[in-house]
Residue frames relative to the residue before (quaternion, step in Angstrom):
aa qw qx qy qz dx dy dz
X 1.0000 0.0000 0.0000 0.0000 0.00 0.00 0.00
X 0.2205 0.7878 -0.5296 0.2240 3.31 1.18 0.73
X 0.8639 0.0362 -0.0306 0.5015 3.78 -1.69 0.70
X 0.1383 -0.7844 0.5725 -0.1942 3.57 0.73 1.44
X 0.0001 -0.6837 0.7224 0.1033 3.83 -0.70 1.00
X 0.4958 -0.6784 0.5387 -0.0608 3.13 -1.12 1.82
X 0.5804 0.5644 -0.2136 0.5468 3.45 1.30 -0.38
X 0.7021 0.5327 -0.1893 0.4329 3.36 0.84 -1.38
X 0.3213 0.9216 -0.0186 0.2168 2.95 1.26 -1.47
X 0.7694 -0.1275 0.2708 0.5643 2.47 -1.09 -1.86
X 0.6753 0.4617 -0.3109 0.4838 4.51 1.27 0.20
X 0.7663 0.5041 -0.1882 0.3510 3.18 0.87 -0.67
X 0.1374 -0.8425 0.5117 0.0973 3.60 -0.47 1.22
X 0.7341 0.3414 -0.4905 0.3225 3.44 0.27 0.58
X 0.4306 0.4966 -0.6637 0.3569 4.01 -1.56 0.15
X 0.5937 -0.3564 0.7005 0.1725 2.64 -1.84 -1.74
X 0.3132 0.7569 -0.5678 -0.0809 3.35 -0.63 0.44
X 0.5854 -0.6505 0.2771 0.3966 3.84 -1.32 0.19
X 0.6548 -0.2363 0.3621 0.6199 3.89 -0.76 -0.99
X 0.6438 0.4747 -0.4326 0.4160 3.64 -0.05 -1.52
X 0.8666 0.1779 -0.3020 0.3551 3.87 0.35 -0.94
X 0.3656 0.6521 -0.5389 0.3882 3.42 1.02 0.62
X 0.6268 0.4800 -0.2296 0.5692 3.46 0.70 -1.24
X 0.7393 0.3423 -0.3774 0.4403 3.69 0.32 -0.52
X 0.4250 0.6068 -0.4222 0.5224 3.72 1.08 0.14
X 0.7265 0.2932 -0.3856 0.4874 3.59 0.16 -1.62
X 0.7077 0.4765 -0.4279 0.2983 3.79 0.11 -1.11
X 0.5880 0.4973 -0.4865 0.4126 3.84 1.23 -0.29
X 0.6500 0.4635 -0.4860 0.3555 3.73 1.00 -0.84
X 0.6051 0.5793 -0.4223 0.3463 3.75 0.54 -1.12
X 0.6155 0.5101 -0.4108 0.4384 3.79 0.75 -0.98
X 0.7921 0.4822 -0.2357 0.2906 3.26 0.70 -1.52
X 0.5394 0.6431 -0.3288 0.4329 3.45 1.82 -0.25
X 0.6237 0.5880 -0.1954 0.4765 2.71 1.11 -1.56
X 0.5744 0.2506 -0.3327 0.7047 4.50 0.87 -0.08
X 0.5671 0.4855 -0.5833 0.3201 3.73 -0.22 -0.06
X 0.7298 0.4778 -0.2315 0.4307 3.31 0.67 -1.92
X 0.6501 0.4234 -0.2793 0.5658 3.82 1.00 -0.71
X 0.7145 0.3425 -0.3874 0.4713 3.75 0.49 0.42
X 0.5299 0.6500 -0.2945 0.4583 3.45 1.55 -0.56
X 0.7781 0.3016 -0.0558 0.5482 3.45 0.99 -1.36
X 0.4390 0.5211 -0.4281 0.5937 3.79 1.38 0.53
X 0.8289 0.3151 -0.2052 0.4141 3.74 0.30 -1.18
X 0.1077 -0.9012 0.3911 0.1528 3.75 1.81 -0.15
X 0.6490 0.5381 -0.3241 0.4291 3.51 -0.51 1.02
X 0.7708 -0.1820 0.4020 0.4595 3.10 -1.73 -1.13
X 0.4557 0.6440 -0.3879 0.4767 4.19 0.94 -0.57
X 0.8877 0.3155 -0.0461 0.3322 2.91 0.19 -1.92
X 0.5133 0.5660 -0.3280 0.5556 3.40 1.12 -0.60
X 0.7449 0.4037 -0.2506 0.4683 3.76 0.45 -1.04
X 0.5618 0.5262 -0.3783 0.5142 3.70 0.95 -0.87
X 0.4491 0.6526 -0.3264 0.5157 4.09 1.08 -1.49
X 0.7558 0.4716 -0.2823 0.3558 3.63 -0.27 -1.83
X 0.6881 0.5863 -0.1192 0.4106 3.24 0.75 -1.79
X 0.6713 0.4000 -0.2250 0.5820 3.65 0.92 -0.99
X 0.7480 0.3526 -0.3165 0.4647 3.98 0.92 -0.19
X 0.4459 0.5708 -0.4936 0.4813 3.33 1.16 0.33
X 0.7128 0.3955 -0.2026 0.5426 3.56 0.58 -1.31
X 0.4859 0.6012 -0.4710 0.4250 3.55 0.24 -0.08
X 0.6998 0.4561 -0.1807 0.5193 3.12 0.35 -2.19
X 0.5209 0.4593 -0.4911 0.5259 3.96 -0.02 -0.97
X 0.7480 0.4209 -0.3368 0.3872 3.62 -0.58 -2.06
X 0.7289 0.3473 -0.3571 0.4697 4.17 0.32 -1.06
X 0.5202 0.5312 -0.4931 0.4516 3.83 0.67 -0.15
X 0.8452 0.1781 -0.2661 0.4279 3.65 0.29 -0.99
X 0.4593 0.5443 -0.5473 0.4396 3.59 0.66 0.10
X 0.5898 0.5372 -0.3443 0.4950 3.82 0.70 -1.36
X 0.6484 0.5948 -0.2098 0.4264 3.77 0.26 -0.86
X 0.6992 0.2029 -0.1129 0.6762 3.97 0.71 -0.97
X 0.4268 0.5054 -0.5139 0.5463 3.91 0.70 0.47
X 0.7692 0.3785 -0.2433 0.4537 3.51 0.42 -1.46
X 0.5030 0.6230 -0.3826 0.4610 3.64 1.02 -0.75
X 0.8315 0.3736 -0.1816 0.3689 3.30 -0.04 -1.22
X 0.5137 0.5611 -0.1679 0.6270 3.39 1.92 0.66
X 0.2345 -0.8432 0.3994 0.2730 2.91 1.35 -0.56
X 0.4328 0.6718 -0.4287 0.4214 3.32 0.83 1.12
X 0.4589 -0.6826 0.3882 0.4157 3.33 -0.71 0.82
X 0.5762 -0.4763 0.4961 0.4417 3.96 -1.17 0.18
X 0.6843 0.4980 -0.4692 0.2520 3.68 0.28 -0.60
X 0.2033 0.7843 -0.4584 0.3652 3.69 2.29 0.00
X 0.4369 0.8243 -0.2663 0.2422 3.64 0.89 -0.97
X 0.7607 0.3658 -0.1133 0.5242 2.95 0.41 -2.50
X 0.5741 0.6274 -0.3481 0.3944 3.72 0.71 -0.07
X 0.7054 0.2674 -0.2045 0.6237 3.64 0.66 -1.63
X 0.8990 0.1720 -0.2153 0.3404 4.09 0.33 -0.15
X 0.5438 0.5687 -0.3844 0.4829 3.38 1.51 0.84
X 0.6585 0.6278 -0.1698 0.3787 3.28 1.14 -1.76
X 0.5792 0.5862 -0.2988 0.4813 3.85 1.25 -1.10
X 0.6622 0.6067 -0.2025 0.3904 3.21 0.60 -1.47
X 0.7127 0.5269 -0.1423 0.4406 3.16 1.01 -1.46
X 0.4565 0.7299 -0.1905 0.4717 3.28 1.04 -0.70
X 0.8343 0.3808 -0.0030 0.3987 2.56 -0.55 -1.83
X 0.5997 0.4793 -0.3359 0.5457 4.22 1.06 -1.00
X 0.6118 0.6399 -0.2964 0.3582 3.66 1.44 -1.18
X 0.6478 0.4948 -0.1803 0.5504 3.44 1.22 -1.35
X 0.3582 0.7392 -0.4380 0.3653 3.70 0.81 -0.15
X 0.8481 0.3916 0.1548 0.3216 2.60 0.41 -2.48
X 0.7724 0.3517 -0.1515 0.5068 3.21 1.70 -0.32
X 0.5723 -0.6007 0.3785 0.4103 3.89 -0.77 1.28
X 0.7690 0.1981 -0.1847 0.5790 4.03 0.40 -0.75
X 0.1134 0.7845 -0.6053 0.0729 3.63 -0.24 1.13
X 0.6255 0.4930 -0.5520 0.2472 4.03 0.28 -0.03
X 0.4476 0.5101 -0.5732 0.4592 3.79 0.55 0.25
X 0.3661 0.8267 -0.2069 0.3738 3.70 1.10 -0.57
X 0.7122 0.4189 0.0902 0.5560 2.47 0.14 -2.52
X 0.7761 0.4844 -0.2709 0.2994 3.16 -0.32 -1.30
X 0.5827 0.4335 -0.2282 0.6485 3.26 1.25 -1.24
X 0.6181 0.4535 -0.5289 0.3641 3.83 0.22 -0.10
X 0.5006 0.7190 -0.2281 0.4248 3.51 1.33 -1.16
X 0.6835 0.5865 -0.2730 0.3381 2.99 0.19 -2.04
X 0.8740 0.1306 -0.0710 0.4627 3.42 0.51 -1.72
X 0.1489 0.6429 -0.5028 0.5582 3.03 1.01 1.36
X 0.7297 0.3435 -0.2068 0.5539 3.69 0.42 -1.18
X 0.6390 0.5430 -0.3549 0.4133 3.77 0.69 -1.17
X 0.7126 0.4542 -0.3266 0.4233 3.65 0.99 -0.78
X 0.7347 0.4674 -0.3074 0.3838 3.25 0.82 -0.92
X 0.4403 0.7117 -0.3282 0.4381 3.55 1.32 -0.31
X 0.8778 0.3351 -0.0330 0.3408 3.10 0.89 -1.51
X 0.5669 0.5709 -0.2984 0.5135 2.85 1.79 -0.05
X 0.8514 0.3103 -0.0476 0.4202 3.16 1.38 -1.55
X 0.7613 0.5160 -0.1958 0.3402 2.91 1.23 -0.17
X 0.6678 0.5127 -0.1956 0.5030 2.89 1.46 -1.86
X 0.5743 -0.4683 0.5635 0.3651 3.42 -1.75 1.23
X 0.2648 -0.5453 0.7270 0.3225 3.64 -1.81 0.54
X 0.8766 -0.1543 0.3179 0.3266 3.00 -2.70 -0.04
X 0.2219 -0.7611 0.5977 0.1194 3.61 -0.31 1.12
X 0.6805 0.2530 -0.1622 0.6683 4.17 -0.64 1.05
X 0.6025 -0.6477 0.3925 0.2520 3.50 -1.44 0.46
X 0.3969 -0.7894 0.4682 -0.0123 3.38 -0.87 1.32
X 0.5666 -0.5225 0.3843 0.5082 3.54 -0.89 0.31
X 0.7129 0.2375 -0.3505 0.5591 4.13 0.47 0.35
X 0.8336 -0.2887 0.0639 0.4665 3.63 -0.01 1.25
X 0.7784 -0.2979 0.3921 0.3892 3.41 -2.35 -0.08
X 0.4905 -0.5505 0.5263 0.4236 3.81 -0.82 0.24
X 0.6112 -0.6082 0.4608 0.2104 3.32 -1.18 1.34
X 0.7713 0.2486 -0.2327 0.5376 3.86 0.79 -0.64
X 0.7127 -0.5890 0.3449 0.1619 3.62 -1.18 1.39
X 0.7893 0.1235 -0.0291 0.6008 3.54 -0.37 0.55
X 0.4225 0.5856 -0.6076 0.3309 3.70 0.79 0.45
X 0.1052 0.7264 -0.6784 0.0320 3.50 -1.34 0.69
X 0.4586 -0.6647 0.4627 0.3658 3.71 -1.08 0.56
X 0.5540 -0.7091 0.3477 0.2633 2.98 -1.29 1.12
C-alpha cells in the first residue's frame, strides 16, 4: 500500500481496489467524523450544522466510489450498491409502517450483512477482470 493516491481513492470510480484499502477508507470516514462532530459542537449552530452537511455530502460521494471499486474488484457491476445501501433503508422505513414488521427487519439486517461481507470481506477477482489489473501485486490465477 505504498504511495496511496488519496484522491483516487476515496473520488475515483473506475479500476479496482482491494480490502486493505476498503478498510482504509472506512477508518478515514470514522476519523473524519469523529473532527466533524468535534468541530460541529465547538462552532455551535448554523456553522456547524452546515460545515456537518457539507462533510456528509462528500462522504456519501467518497462511500459511493470506494463502494463501487470494492464491487469492481469482484467483478460486479457498481450498481450492486443500490442494493447493500438503498434496500436496508427501504425496509426498515417499510417495517415502520406495518403491524408485523420483524420479517422486515430481519430482512433489513440480513442484507445489511450480505453487503458488508461483500464489500469487506469477500476476496475480489483474483488476475485481471473486465474492470482492471487485480489491485494486489503479483496476484496471478492459480
Amino acid at each position: 500500500m505504498n504511495n496511496i493516491d488519496f484522491g483516487s481513492l476515496l473520488f475515483g470510480f473506475d479500476g479496482r481496489i482491494n480490502r486493505a484499502k476498503y478498510w482504509l477508507a472506512v477508518a478515514i470516514y470514522f476519523v473524519v467524523t469523529l473532527i466533524a462532530m468535534g468541530l460541529m459542537f465547538a462552532l455551535h449552530g448554523m456553522i456547524g450544522m452546515v460545515l456537518m452537511g457539507i462533510i456528509y455530502v462528500v462522504m456519501i460521494v467518497s462511500g459511493i466510489a470506494v463502494g463501487i471499486k470494492r464491487l469492481h474488484d469482484c467483478d460486479k457491476s457498481g450498481w450492486w450498491l443500490l442494493v447493500f445501501y438503498l434496500v436496508p433503508g427501504l425496509l426498515s422505513a417499510a417495517a415502520v409502517n406495518m403491524d408485523d414488521s420483524l420479517i422486515l427487519n430481519l430482512l433489513s439486517f440480513a442484507v445489511s450483512i450480505w453487503g458488508l461481507v461483500q464489500l469487506g470481506f469477500l476476496r475480489g477477482t483474483i488476475g485481471p477482470n473486465r474492470f482492471g489489473p487485480d489491485p494486489i501485486p503479483g496476484a496471478a490465477p492459480a
